[in-house]
N, C-alpha and C positions, 0 to 999 in steps of 0.2 A: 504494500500500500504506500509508500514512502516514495518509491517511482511517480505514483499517480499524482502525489503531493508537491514533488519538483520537477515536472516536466512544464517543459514550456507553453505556450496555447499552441505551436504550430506539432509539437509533438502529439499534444490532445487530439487535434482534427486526423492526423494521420492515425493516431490508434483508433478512433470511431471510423473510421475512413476503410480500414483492413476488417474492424469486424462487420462492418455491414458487409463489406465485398463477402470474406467469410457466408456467415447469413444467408445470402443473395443465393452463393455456391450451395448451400445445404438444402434451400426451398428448389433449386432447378434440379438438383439431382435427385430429392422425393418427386419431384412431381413425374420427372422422367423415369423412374423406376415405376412408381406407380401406375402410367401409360403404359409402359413394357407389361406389366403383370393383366392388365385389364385385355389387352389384344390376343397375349398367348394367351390366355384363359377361352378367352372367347371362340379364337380358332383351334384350339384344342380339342372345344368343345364338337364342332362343328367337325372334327376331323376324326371324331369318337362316332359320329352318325354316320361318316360315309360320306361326309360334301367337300368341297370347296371355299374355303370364305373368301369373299370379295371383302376387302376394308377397305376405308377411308378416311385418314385422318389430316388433319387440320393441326400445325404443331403439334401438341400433346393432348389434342381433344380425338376423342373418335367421334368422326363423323356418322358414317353410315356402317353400316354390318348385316351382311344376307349369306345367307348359309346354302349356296348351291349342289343342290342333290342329282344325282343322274336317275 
C-alpha cells in the first residue's frame, strides 16, 4: 500500500490504465469462450440427430441456427 501512497498522478493513471486494459482482456475472453461453448453445443447437438448445422454469427452473437436433416 505505500506504493499507492507515493506514486505520482501520472503513475496513478497508468496503473488504472493496465487494469482496465486487464479487465477489458478478461470480459473479451469470457465472452468468446462462452460463444465457443454455445455453437459446439448446438452443432453437436445437431450432429447427435444426423444433420448438418448451418450457423450464423455476428461477432460473438449467434445469429441464426437450423439443423439440416437428409
Amino acid at each position: 500500500m505505500a506504493f499507492l501512497r507515493n506514486c505520482t498522478p501520472v503513475q496513478g493513471i497508468l496503473l488504472i490504465a493496465v487494469f482496465a486494459i486487464v479487465i477489458a482482456f478478461i470480459l473479451l475472453a469470457t465472452q468468446s469462450y462462452f460463444s465457443y461453448v454455445e455453437v459446439t453445443e448446438a452443432a453437436n447437438g445437431c450432429f447427435d440427430q444426423g444433420g448438418f448445422p448451418v450457423i450464423e454469427k455476428s461477432g460473438f452473437q449467434l445469429i441464426s441456427f437450423q439443423c439440416n436433416r437428409d
